[in-house]
N, C-alpha and C positions, 0 to 999 in steps of 0.2 A: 401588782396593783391592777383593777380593772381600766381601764380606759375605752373610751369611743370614736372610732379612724375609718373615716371614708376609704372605700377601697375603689377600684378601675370591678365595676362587674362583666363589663361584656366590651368587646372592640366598638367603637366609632365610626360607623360611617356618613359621613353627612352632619346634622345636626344631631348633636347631643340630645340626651333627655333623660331625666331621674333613671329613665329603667338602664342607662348603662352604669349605674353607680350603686353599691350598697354599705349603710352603714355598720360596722360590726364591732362587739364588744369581745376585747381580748384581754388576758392577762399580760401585762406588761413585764419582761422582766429585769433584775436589776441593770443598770448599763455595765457595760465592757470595753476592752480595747479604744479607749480613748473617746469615749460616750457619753453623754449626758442625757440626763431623764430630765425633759422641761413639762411644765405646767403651765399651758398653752390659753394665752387671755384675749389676743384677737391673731384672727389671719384672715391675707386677699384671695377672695377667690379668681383671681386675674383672668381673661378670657385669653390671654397669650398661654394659659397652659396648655390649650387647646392643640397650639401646636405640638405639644408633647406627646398628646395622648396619640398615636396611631406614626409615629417619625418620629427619628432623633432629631436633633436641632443642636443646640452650642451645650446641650444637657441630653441627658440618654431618656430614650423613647420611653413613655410610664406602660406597663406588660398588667395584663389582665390578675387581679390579683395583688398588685400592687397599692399602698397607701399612695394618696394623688396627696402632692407636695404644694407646700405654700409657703411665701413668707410669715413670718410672724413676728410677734413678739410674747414674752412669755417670764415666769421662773423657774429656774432651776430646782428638781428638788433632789436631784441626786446625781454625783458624778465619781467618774472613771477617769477625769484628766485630770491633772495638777493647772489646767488654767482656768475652771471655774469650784465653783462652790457652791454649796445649798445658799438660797438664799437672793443670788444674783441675778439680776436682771436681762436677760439676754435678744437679742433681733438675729434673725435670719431664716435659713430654708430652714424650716419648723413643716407644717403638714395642716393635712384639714383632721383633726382632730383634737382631742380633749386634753392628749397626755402623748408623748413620742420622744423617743429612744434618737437622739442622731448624733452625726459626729460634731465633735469640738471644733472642728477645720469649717464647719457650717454657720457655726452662730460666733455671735458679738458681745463682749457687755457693755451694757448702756449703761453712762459712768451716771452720777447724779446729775452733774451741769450740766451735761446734755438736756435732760428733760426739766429742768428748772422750770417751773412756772410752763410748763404745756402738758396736756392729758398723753397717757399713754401709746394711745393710739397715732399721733402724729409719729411714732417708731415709724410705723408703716405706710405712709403719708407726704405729708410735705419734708419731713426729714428719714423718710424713710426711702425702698426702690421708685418711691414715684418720683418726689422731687428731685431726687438725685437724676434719674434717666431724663427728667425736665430741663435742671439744670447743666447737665455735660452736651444733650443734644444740641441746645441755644450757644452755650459758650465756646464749646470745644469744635464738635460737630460743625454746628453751621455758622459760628463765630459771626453773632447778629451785631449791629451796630445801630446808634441811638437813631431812629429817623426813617427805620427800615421799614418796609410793610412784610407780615410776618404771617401765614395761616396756618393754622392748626388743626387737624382732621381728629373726631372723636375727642372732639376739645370737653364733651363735658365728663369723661374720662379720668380717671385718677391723673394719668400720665396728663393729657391732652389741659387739663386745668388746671394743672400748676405750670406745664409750660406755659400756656397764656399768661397767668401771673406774672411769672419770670420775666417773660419776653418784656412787659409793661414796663417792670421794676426796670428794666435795661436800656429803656425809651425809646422802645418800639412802638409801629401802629398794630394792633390785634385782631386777626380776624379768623374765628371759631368756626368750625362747620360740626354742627350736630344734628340729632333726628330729632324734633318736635319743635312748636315754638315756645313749650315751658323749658326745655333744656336750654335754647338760645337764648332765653329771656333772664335765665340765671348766667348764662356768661356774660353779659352785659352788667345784670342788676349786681349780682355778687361775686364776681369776678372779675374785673372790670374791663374787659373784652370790649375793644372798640366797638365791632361790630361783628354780628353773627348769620349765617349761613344755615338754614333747613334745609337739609338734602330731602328731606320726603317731600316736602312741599313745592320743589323747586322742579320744572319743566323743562329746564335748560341748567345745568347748571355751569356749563363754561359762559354762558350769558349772566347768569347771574353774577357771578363772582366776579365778570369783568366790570358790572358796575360800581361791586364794593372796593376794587382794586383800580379805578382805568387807569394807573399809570405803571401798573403791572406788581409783579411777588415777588419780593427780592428773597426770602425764604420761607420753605413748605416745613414743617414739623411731621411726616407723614406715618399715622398709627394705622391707617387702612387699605390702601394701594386701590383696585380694581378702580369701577368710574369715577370714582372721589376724585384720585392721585390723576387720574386722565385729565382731568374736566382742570383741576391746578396747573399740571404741567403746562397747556394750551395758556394759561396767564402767565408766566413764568416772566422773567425779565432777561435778555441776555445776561450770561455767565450767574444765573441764578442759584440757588444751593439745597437739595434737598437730604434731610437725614430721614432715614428710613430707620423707624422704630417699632412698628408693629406692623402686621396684614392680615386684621380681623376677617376682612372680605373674603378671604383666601382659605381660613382655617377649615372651612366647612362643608370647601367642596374636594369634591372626588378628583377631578381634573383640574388643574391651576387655568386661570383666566391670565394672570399676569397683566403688564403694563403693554397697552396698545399705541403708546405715543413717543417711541425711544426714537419716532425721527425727527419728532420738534424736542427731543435730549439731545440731539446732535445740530440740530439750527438755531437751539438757543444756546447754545454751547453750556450745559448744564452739568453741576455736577454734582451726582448719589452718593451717597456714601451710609452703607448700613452700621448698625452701632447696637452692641448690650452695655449696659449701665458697666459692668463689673470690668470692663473694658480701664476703664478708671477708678478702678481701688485704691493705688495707692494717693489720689485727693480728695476722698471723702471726708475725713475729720477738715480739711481748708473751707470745702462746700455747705458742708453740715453748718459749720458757725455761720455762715453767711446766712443762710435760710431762716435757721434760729431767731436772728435780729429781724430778719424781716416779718417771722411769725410774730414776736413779740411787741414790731410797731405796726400792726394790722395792715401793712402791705401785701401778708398775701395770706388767703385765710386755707382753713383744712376743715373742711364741712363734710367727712365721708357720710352714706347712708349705712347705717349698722344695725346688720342683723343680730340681736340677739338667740343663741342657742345651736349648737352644733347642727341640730337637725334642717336647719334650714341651709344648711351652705350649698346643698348643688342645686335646689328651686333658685338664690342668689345666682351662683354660676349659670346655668340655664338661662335666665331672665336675662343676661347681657346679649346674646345672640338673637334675642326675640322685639318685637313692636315695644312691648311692655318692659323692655331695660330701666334700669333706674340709678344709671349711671354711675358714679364710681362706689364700690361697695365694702364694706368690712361685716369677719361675723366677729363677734362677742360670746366669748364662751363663759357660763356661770355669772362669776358677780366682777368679772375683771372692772380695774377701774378706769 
């Protein structure tokens, strides 16, 4: 069958841009060795691929010529394994494309109670690798407690807006650091973000933050590192806790900048600890339920922006690295529902 898969066109240096990606129509053909052929209804274009593309990471480096991988969610319409079936609903490493061939060891099925009463696309979302990376970085990671002061870097972020939610739901104070004041304005308005942080707008920002904070960060949620994570650490509270979850900052340069303040990590007596969501597989159906009730009593909502049509997915990726981001995104492929 024909299908449409973004491939890696050309290596990465620096910023990204359409001209290192090309899209191509191939024949797909039947699956094999414990394969499944999904029919692909939305996937994230995440800017943590980014790390992939040019270094290995906790996953192998994506090589020129390569389909660029995404979560998704999708159905199945043909398999090679005895665990799924035409017909089934399935989530996981899926791809940026229309139709793809992967292994069974990859994806999931999503049973019906699972998505009772929510649209599809929360697969990917509040109960999909967002919320989940949301919820284990708060509870497990930095094991937040009701009363805490909490910030969030790249809070209007897939990842970065549902931790804020969580953190709330767990009776925390919330405080968001995004780029514009319409992004901060929906962490507040529709998120319910105590209060929010303009990094573009801000001239100081370890000044600024101590205001939102003066009695200092009992924990950072940190999706960005370089002056963000600096300008946090400097508010920190002794024996403060931060989970490192992303370093957008970082993906794009040639030379790492890294964290310039590991000696007030050492006078606040602080403590990092990096973390991937899968890290905690075997509590995701415990986590899953929990999010579910909360999706369903509107404590905590799943507003992605969605591109519809394949063609637009790496302008979407692209656009997160640039002024013009439009925060957390999904594409829509055809008429998914």
């Amino acid at each position: 069958m024909k299908a449409l898969q973004w491939v890696l066109a050309s290596p990465v240096v620096g910023m990204p841009s359409s001209s290192n990606f090309s899209l191509a129509e191939i024949d797909l053909p039947s699956p094999s060795n414990e394969e499944v052929l999904v029919e692909i209804r939305y996937h994230t274009v995440a800017p943590g691929i980014r790390a992939r593309i040019g270094a290995d990471t906790y996953a192998a480096k994506i090589e020129v010529g390569e389909i660029i991988p995404g979560m998704g969610v999708g159905v199945v319409l043909d398999s090679a394994s005895d665990l799924f079936e035409p017909g089934d609903l399935v989530v996981g490493q899926l791809a940026w494309a229309t139709h793809a061939n992967v292994a069974a060891s990859d994806i999931s099925r999503i049973g019906c109670q699972h998505l009772k009463d929510l649209p599809l696309h929360t697969a990917l979302g509040a109960r999909g690798p967002s919320g989940l990376t949301a919820y284990f970085g708060l509870t497990d990671v930095l094991a937040v407690q009701p009363g805490e002061t909490v910030v969030i870097s790249s809070a209007a972020g897939s990842v970065g807006s549902a931790a804020g939610q969580i953190a709330k739901i767990l009776g925390c104070r919330v405080i968001g650091i995004a780029g514009g004041k319409e992004k901060c304005r929906d962490l507040i308005e529709n998120y319910g973000f105590d209060d929010a942080l303009d990094y573009r707008a801000s001239k100081s920002l370890v000044r600024d933050l101590k205001a939102k904070a003066p009695d200092g960060v009992d924990a950072y949620f940190d999706n960005v590192g370089g002056e963000i994570s600096d300008a946090v650490i400097q508010n920190m509270k002794l024996f403060g806790r931060i989970a490192v979850c992303g370093q957008t900052s970082e993906y794009n340069r040639t030379e790492p900048r890294g964290c310039r303040q590991m000696t007030s990590v050492i006078t606040r007596r602080l403590t990092l600890r990096g973390f991937v969501v899968f890290d905690f597989q075997d509590q995701f159906d415990r986590a899953l339920e929990r999010i579910r009730e909360w999706v369903l009593s509107g404590a905590m909502q799943d507003s992605p922006n969605i591109l519809t049509g394949i063609d637009l997915a790496v302008d979407g990726f692209v656009s997160q690295f640039s002024e013009r981001s439009s925060g957390r995104l999904l594409v829509k492929i055809g008429g998914a529902g």
